[in-house]
C-alpha positions as CSV (number, residue, x, y, z in Angstrom):
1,X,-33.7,-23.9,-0.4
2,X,-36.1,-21.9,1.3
3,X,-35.5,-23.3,4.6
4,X,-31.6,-22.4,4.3
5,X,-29.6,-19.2,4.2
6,X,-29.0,-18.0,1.6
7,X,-25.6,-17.2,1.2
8,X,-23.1,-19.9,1.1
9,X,-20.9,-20.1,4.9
10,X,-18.3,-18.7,5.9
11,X,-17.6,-20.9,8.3
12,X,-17.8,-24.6,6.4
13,X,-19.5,-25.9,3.4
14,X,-23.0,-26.5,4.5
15,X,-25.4,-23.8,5.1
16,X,-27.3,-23.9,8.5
17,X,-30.7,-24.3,8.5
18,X,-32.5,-20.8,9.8
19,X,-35.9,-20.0,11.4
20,X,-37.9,-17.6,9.4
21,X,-38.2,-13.7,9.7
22,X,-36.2,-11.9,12.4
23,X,-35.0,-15.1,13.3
24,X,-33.6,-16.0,10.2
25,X,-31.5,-12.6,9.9
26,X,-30.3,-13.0,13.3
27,X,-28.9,-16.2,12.6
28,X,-26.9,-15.4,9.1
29,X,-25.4,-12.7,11.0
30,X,-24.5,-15.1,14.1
31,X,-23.3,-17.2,11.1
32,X,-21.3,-14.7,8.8
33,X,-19.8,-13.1,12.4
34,X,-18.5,-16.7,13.7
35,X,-17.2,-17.2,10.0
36,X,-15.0,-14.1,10.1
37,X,-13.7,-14.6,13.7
38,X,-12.1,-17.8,12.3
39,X,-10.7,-16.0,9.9
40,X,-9.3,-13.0,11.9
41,X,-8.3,-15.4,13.9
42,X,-6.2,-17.2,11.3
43,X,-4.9,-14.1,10.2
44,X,-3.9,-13.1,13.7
45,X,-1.8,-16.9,14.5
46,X,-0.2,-16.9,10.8
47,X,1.7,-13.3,11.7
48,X,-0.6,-11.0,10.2
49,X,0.5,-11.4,6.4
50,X,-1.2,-8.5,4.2
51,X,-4.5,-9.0,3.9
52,X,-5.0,-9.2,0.4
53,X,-2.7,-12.7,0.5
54,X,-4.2,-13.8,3.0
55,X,-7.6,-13.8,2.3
56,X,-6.8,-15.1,-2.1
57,X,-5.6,-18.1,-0.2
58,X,-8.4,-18.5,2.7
59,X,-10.9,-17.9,-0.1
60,X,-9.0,-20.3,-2.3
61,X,-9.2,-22.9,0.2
62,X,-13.0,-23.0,1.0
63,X,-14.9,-22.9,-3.1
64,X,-18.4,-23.1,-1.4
65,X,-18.3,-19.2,-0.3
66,X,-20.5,-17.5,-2.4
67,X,-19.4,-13.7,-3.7
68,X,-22.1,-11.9,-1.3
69,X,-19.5,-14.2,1.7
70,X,-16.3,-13.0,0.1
71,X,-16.7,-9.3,0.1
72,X,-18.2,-9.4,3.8
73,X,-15.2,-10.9,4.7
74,X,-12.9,-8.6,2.6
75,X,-14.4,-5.5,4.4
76,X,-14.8,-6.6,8.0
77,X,-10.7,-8.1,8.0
78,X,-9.3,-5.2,6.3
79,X,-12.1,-2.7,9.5
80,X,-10.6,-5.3,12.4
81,X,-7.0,-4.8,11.1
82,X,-7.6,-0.8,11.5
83,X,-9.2,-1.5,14.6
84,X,-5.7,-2.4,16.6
85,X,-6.0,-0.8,20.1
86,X,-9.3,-1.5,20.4
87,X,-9.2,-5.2,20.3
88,X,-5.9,-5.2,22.1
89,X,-8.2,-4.3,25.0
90,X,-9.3,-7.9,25.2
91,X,-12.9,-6.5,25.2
92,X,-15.8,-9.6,24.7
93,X,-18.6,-8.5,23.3
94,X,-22.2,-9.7,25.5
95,X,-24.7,-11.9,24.4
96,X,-26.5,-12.2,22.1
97,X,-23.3,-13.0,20.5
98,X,-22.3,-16.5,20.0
99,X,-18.9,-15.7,18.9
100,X,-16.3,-15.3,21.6
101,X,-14.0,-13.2,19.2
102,X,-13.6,-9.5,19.7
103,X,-13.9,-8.9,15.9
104,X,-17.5,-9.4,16.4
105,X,-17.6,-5.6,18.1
106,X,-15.9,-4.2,14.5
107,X,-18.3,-6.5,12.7
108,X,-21.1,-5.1,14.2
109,X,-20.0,-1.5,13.7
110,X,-19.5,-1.9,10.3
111,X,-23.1,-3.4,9.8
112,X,-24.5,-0.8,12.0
113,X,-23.0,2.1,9.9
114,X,-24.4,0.6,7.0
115,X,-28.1,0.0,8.6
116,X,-27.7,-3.3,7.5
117,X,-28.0,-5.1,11.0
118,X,-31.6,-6.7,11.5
119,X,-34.2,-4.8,14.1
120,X,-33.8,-6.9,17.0
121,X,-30.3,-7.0,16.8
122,X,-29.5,-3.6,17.1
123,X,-30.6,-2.8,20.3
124,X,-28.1,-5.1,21.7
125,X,-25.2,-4.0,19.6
126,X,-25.7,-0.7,21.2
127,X,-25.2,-1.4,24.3
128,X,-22.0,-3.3,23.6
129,X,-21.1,-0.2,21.6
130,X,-21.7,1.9,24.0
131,X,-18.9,1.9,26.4
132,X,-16.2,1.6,23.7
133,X,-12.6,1.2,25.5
134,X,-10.2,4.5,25.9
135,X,-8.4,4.2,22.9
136,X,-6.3,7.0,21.2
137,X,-7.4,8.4,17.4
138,X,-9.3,6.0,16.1
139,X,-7.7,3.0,16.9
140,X,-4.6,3.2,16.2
141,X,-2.1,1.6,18.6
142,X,-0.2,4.3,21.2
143,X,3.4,4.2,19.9
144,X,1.8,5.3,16.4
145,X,-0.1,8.1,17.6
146,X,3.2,9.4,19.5
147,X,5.5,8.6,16.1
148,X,2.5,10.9,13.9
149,X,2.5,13.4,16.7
150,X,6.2,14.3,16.8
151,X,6.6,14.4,13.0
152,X,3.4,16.6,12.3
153,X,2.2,18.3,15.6
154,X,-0.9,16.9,17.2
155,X,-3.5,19.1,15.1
156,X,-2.2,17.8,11.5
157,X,-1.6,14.5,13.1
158,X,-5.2,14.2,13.6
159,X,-5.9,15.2,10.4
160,X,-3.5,12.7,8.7
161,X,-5.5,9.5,11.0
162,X,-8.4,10.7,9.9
163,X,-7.7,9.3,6.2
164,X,-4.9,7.2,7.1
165,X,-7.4,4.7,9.3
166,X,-9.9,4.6,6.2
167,X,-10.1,2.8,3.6
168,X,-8.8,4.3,0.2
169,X,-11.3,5.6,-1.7
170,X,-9.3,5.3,-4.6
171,X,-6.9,3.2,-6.9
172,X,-3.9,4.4,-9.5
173,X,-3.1,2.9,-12.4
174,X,0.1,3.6,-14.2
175,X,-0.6,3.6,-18.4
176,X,2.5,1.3,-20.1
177,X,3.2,4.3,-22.5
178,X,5.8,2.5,-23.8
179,X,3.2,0.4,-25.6
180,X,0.1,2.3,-25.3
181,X,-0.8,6.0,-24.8
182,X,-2.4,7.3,-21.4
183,X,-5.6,8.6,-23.5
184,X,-6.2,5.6,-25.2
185,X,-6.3,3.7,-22.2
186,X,-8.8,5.7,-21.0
187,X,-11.4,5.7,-23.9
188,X,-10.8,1.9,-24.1
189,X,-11.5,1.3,-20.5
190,X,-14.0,4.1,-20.2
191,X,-15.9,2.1,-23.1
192,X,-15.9,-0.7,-21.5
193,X,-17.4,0.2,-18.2
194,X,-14.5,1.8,-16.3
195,X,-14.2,4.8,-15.8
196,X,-11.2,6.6,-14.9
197,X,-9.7,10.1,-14.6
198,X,-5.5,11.5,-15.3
199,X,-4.0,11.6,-12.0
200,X,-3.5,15.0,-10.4
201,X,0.3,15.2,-11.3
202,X,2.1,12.1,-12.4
203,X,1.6,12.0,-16.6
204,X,0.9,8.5,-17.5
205,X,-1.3,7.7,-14.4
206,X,-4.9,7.3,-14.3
207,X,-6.9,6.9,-10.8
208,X,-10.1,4.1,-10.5
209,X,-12.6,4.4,-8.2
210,X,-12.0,1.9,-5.3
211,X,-13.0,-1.1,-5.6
212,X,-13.0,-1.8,-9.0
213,X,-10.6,-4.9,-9.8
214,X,-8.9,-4.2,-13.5
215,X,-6.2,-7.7,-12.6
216,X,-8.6,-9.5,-14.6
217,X,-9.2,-6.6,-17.7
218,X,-6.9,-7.7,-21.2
219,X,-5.3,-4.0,-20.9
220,X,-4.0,-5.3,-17.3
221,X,-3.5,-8.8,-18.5
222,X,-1.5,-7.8,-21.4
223,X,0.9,-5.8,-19.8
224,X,-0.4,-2.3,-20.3
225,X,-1.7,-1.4,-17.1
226,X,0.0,-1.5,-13.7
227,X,-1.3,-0.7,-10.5
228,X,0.6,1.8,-8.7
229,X,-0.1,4.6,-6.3
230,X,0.4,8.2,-7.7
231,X,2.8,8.9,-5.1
232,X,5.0,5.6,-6.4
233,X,4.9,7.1,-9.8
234,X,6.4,10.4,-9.2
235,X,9.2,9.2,-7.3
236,X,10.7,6.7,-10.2
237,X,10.5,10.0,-12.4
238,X,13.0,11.3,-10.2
239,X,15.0,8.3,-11.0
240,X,15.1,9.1,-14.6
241,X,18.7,8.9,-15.7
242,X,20.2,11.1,-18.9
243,X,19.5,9.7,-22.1
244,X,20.9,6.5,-22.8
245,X,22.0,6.4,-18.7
246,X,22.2,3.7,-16.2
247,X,20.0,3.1,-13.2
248,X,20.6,0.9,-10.0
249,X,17.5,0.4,-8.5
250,X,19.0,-1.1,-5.1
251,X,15.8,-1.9,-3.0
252,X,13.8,-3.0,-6.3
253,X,10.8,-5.3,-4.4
254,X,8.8,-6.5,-6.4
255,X,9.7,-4.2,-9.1
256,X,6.8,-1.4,-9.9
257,X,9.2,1.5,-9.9
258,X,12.0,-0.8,-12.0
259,X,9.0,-1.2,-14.7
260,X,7.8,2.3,-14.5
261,X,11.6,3.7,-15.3
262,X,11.8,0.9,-18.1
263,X,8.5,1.9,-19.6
264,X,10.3,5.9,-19.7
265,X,13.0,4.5,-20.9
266,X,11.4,2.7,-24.1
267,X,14.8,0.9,-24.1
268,X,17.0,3.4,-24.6
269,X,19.1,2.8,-21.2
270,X,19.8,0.1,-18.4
271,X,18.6,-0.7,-15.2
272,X,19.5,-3.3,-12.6
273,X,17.1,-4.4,-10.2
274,X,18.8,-5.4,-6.7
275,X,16.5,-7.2,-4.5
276,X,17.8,-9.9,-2.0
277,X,14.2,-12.3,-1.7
278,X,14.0,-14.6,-3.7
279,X,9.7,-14.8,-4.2
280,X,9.9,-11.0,-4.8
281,X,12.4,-11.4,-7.6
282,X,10.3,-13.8,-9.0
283,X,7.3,-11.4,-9.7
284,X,9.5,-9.0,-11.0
285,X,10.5,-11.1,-13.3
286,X,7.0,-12.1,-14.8
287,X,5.9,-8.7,-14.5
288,X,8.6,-7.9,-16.9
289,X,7.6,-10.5,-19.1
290,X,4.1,-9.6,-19.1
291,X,4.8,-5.7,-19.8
292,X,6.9,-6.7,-22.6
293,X,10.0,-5.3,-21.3
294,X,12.8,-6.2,-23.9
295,X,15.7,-8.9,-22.8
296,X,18.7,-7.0,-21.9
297,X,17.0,-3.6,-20.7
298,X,16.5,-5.2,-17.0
299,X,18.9,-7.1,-15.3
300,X,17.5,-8.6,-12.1
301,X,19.9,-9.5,-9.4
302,X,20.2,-11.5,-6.3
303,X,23.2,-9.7,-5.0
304,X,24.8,-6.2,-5.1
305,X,26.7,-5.3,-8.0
306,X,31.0,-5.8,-8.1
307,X,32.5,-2.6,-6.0
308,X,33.7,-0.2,-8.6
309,X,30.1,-0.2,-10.9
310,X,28.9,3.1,-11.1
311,X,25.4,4.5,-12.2
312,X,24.2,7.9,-13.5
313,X,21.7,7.2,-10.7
314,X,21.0,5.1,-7.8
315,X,17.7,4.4,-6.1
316,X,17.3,3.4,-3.0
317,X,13.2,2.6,-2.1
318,X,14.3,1.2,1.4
319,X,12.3,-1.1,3.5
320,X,10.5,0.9,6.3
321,X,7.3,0.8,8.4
322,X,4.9,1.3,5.5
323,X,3.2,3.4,7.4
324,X,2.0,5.6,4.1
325,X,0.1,2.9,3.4
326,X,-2.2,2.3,6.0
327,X,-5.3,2.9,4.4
328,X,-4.5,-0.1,1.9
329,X,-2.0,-2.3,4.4
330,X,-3.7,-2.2,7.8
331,X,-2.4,-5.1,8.7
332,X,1.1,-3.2,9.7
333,X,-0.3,-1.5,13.1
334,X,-0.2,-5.1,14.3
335,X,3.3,-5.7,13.8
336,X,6.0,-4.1,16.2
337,X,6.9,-0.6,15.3
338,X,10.8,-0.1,16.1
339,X,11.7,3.2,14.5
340,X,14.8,3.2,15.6
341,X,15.8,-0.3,14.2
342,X,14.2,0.5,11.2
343,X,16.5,4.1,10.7
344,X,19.8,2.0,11.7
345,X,18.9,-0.6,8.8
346,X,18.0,1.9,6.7
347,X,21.0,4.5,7.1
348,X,23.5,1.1,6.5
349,X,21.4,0.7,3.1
350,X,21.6,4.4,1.9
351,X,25.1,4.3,2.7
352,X,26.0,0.9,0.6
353,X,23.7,2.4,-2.2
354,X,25.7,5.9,-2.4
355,X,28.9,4.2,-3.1
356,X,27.7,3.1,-6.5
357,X,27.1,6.7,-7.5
358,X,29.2,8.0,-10.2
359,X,30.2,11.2,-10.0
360,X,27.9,14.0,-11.2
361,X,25.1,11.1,-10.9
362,X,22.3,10.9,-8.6
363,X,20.8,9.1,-5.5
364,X,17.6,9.4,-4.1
365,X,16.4,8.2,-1.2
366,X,12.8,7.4,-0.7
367,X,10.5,5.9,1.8
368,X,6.6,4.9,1.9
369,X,6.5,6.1,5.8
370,X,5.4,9.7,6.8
371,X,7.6,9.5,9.8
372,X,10.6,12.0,10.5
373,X,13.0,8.9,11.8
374,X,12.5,7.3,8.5
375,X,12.7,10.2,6.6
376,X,14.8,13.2,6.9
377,X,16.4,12.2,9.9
378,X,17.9,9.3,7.9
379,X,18.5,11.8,4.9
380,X,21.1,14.0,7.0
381,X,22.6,11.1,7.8
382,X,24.2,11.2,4.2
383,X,25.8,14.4,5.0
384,X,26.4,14.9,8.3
385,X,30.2,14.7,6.9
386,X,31.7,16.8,4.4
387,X,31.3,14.3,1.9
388,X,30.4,14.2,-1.8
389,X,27.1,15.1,-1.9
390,X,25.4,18.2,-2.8
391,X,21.3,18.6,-2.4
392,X,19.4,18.3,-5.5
393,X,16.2,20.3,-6.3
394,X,13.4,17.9,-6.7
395,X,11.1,20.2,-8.3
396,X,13.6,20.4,-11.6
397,X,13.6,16.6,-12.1
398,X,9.9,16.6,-11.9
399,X,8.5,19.3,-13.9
400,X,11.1,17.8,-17.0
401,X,9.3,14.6,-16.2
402,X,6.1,16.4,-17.5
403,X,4.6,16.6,-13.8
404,X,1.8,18.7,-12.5
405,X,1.9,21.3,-10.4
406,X,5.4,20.4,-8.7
407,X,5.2,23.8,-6.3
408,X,2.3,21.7,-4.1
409,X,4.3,18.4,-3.8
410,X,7.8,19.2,-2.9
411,X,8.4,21.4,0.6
412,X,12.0,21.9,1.7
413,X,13.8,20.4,-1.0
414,X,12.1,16.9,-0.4
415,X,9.2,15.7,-1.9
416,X,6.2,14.7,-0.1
417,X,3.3,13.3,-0.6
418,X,0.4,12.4,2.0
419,X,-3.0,11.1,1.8
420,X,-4.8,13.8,3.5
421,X,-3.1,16.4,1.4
422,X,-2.9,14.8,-1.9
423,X,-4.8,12.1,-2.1
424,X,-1.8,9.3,-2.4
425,X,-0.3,7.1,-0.4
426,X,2.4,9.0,2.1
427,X,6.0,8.8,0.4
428,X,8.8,11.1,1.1
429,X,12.1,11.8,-1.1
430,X,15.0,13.3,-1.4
431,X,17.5,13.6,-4.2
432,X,21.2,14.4,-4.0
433,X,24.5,14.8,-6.4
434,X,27.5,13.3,-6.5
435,X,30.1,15.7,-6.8
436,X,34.1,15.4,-7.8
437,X,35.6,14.0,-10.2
């Protein structure tokens, strides 16, 4: 196998056969490089699907990549994905390049800042590099920098891109204390290898380096560990209903803040879980089996409950740009960003959601988007009448949820979190009362 590369293709099953020395390295990166065009490629015609599906099922379909193949293409998708505006341009990369795609340029970046790209390849990746197209913060497209600048202010906005168009350096895991406490899950994991740290502020999280896969650890695979973001956590503790209470969770997805509330709950309560696709219901549904969660505390549904049911509290996690999430779902700066659609759809679902609100119960209203539109501008929306609603203090709901250092997370009676402040994904919510009788 000597006269072979090493590492199994990227590009098809047989390994090409590779001239020694300098040579040699030259042409595994020509190789690796054309192997990930036809994957960004495929990415790109398929409608950009988040990454992390599509590359369990490109992966899946080709069983002669070797591991070294799979986590170079993991890291140079999830770099081109950040890297929107710049291959927008429709720049080509020169020769020596035998790979027409404009990936190549954000492959060769990421091998260059790792010193990982052979001698007499570097020289001409730095002259391709060198005359980089305009592009604005990093690469993210222009109606995202314009959307960040008008809800922060350019200065903070900069700030915010700065960790937003990186990968995470962390992931949060969310302790099934319903079954297991958060400590002991740490020792057991920390004895095994994995070490992990409390959260800052939610109280039955833990935070894992990034990385690290726990999907296939028995704590994981048993139900007692869920992956969540910090920032997910703290906002189903304001969805905690009275003891005993109900909860409508009316945007439930594919149900992490349903099974955090129904691990708080230990079964003393009911929540329904409203979510109108089908596959999404689906893996709520075996992520409830697989945490355990008894029959009868969850009710899943494919359709909004009968006018007239009321809850002690209604969440409503609405579908928005995601754009809290970029360091983990860079795939969304290539879809269309429509703000303005996006606040329409989402004022008609905080308004259904409020009318299943008893009175004295609760609603909140929460987003993963840092963007004003999505946020507070859909917020006043709720009360831009003299309606039934009376602002609720976020901070109260959190610190009896056993949280951390509330004063840093909630400003202006809405709570917000964002990545280059508190290390989370960005999330934003707000909580009001129902009042009358």
């Amino acid at each position: 196998m000597e006269d072979r590369i090493a590492d199994n293709s990227l590009a098809g099953g047989e390994p090409h056969a590779a001239p020694e020395g300098k040579g040699r390295d030259l042409a595994r990166l020509h190789h690796r490089l054309e192997g990930a065009g036809e994957a960004f490629a495929a990415w790109r015609t398929s409608g950009h699907p988040p990454l992390e599906r599509f590359l369990a099922a490109w992966t899946a379909s080709r069983p002669w990549m070797g591991a070294q193949d799979r986590r170079f293409l993991r890291r140079v998708l999830f770099r081109a994905a950040r890297e929107a505006a710049v291959l927008r341009t429709g720049l080509r990369p020169r020769p020596p390049h035998r790979a027409d795609d404009p990936l190549v340029l954000v492959a060769a970046a990421l091998w260059m800042e790792e010193e990982q790209v052979p001698g007499p390849v570097r020289a001409a990746l730095a002259e391709v590099l060198a005359e980089p197209p305009a592009r604005p913060w990093g690469g993210l497209p222009a109606d995202w920098a314009d959307a960040l600048a008008r809800s922060f202010g350019l200065r903070e906005a900069c700030d915010l891109v700065r960790v937003l168009n990186r990968p995470a350096e962390s992931c949060d895991l969310r302790v099934n204390t319903a079954r297991l406490a958060r400590e002991e899950a740490r020792t057991i994991l920390a004895g095994e290898g994995v070490p992990v740290a409390p959260t800052c502020h939610a109280p039955d999280g833990l935070r894992l380096e990034a990385g690290r896969d726990v999907r296939r650890h028995r704590l994981y695979r048993e139900g007692l560990l869920e992956i969540q973001d910090e920032s997910s956590q703290l906002v189903a503790l304001l969805a905690l209903p009275p003891q005993g209470g109900t909860v409508l969770d009316f945007c439930a997805g594919a149900g992490g803040k349903t099974l955090a509330l129904a691990a708080a709950l230990r079964g003393h309560g009911r929540i329904d879980a409203y979510e109108i696709d089908s596959v999404r219901r689906a893996e709520l549904r075996r992520r409830l089996a697989r945490a355990g969660v008894r029959s009868g505390a969850v009710c899943v549904l494919a359709s909004p409950p009968a006018d007239g049911e009321l809850y002690d509290v209604v969440l409503v996690d609405a579908p928005c740009s995601g754009s809290g999430t970029l360091r983990r779902a860079p795939h969304l700066l290539w879809r269309p960003l429509d703000l303005a659609a996006e606040a329409q759809r989402q004022r008609a679902i905080l308004a259904r959601a409020a009318g299943f609100v008893r009175p004295g119960g609760r609603l909140v209203y929460a987003t993963c988007s840092v963007f004003d539109e999505e946020n507070r501008a859909v917020a006043a929306s709720l009360t831009a009448d003299d309606g039934p609603w009376r602002p609720d203090d976020p901070r109260t709901r959190l610190e009896e949820a056993g949280v951390k250092d509330v004063a840093t997370l909630v400003a202006g009676g809405t709570l917000r979190l964002l990545p280059h402040r508190h290390g989370t994904d960005g999330m934003e919510a707000c909580l009001w009362v129902r009042t009358g009788a």
